[in-house]
C-alpha positions, 0 to 999 in steps of 0.5 A: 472530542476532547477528553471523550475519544474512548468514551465515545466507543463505550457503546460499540461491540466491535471496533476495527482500526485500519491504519494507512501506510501510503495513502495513493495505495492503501486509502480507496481499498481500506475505505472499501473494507470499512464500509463492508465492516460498518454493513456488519456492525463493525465501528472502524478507526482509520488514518494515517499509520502514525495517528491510528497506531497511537489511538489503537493503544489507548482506545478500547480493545478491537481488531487492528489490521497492520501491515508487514511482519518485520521490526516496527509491526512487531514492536506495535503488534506486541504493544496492542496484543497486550492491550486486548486487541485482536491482531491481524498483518499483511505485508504490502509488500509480500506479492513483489518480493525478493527470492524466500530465503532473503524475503524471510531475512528481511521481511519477517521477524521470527517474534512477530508470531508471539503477536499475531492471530492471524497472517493474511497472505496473498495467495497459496505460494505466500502463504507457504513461505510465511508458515516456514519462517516460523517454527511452531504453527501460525494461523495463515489465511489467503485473502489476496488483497484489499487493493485488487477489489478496486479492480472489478469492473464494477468498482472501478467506476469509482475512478471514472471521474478522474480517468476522464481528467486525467485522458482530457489534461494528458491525452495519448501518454506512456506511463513510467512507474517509479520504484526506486525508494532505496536509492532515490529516498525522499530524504536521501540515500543516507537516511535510507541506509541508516533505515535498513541498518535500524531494522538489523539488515546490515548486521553482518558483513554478508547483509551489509554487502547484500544491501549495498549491492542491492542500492547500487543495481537500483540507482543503475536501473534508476538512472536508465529509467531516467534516461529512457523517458527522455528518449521517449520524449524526443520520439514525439510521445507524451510521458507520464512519470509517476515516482513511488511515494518513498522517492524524491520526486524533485530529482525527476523532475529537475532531470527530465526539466528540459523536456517538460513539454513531453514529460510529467511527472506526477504524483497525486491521488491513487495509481488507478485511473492513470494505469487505466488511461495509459497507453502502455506501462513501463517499470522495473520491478513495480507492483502496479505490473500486477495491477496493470494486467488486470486492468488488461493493459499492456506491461513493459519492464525495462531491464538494462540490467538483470541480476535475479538476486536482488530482482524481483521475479513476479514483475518481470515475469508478466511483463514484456521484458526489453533490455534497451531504449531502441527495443522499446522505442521499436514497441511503441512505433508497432504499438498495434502490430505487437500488442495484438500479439500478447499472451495474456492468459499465459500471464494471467496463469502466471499470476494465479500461482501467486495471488488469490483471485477474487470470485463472485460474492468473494473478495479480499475485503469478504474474506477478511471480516469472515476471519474477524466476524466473531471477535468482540474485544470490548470490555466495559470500563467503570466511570473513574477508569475511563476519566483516567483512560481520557486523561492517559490518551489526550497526554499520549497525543500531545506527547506525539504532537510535540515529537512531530515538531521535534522531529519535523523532518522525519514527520514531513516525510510520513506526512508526504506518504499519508496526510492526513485524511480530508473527510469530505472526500472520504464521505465521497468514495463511502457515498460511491460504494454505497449506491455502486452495491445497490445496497444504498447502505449510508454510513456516517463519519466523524473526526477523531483526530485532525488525521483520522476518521471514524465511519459507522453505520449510525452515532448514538 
């Protein structure tokens, strides 16, 4: 496609760009919205965050759908709304989030709303704090989240086939979620410090002490976690350590080494199937806590430590919550006998406060192309614009690829958190949804680039 990428989308009305930030969190369900947006007309540019943020500034006006309201979406969100593009953000990181004040410190830069058409929240609390970080009036939608489509009974079929792999290779197994990215970095405790310092979170001397405080109650917690799976593992019970994608994932396995014939950490493909083989979940302030309950599988949160300044409250408050090795052990031992005793509605109710449930013939993935369905921003470009537009792309990729050699580590690093995408694969999970909606709606994929794709329902 050299030289003819933004050639290519002369012919399209409505383009949608979906970049992806973690690959095992986000790919499944952006496949999912993007094979309900080709079913509408839509023409859809998704890969890697770092490869679609750079196609979508020199690629035909669409919409973009990114993630966070903080710094970096600002920066991007401005470069796009500038270029034509319709902008709609989500922070994935908004449902399991500290208390609103320091949520809104942190997480949501005042400028972001100069920016933005629309911000897509979890649910009616998310929405609220959102709205009050600003002081004129936002456009805020609750549409929940693409990611708990996967979970109706129905799509998560998708998953059918690795859940059999997974319960045939690991059998009866305890899964530990790993969330410990702030102090178990891939790329180390220092670069993760001077991350947050970058995004202006140690600014002043209250943030700075905050943060620190913060690293040090995770790497607490992070050690004792540590040492909880090898607990498990001399009981006789098979573990399963799934480390978040920011962590170091060789740290977890050079400490638990010596119980490598009870403990194994993992960190492939989505968090799906492994909370639906799980015999039990045990975490500490983790999203998948919200993903297990639906799954209706039993939670468990490890708490050796409490401090609810710089806990996060959702987790917690879904799970049962155990603040030593010998209460958890004693659980696992009586698994039956305890968990014919949870109240699951009690936590379900909980949940509903924070998260838009999905209905019948409504999901995330509806809801949002509710929100887009009329916008066209393609405009036709003359021939000898659209050569010197050709041109001013290739240079934009070349100028990245070589900043990717330049700064090799760093692009490891994201690489590690979205590769690139493998197209047969995602022609796999399009072919999955196609035949589970009975609607047996093809579509079509072509490369854009080595790490992204484009999916329509036909190429002229």
């Amino acid at each position: 496609m050299f030289l003819k990428r933004r050639s290519f989308f002369e012919k399209y009305e409505k383009i949608l760009y979906l970049p992806i930030e973690i690959y095992s969190r986000e790919l499944h369900a952006k496949l999912y919205l993007a094979h309900q947006a080709c079913q509408r007309g839509w023409v859809v540019v998704i890969g890697p965050e770092y490869d679609v943020n750079k196609l979508a500034k020199y690629l035909p006006s669409g919409v973009y759908f990114g993630n966070g309201f903080h710094k970096k979406a600002t920066k991007i969100s401005k470069i796009l709304k500038k270029s034509g593009h319709f902008v709609i953000l989500q922070d994935e990181e908004g449902l399991v989030r500290w208390e609103p004040k320091l949520y809104k410190e942190y997480r949501i830069n005042p400028e972001v709303c100069d920016f933005v058409d629309y911000f897509l929240c979890w649910g009616n609390e998310d929405k609220e704090i959102i709205k009050s970080a600003f002081k004129k009036s936002i456009k805020a939608r609750e549409i929940g989240n693409l990611r708990f489509d996967l979970l109706s009974p129905n799509l998560r079929e998708l998953f059918l086939e690795n859940l059999n792999e997974i319960k045939k290779n690991n059998g009866d197994f305890i899964l530990i979620n790993g969330n410990f990215g702030s102090t178990n970095h891939a790329l180390g405790e220092d670069y993760y410090l001077n991350e947050i310092k970058l995004r202006g979170w140690l600014d002043n001397p209250s943030k700075n002490e905050y943060q620190h405080k913060r690293v040090k109650f995770q790497r607490k917690i992070f050690e004792k976690m540590i040492n909880l799976s090898i607990t498990i593992a001399k009981s006789g019970q098979k573990v399963v350590v799934r480390p978040h994608p920011s962590e170091n994932i060789e740290v977890w396995k050079k400490a638990t080494e010596n119980y490598s014939k009870y403990i194994k950490v993992i960190r492939s493909g989505s968090i799906v199937p492994w909370l639906m083989a799980a015999k039990l979940i045990i975490h500490n302030g983790c999203n998948t806590a919200i993903e297990g309950l639906i799954l209706d599988r039993t939670i468990i949160s490890y708490r050796p430590y409490k401090d609810s300044e710089v806990e996060t409250y959702l987790p917690n408050a879904i799970s049962i919550c155990l603040e030593s090795e010998e209460k958890i052990i004693n659980y696992l031992n009586n698994f039956d006998k305890y968990n014919s005793k949870i109240e699951r509605n009690k936590t379900l109710n909980i949940l509903e406060n924070y998260l838009k449930i999905n209905k019948l013939q409504e999901d995330a993935s509806s809801r949002i192309l509710n929100i887009i369905e009329n916008v066209s921003q393609k405009k036709r470009t003359n021939k000898i614009k659209l050569i010197k537009e050709n041109i001013q792309l290739e240079i934009a990729l070349f100028k990245s690829l070589i900043g990717r050699i330049i700064y090799k580590k760093n692009f490891s690093y994201l690489k590690k958190k979205c590769p690139e995408l493998n197209i047969k694969q995602v022609n796999k999970i399009l072919d999955f949804f196609s035949v589970n909606k009975k609607d047996h709606f093809k579509v079509e994929t072509l490369n854009i680039t080595k790490h992204s794709v484009i999916i329509s329902s036909k190429f002229n």
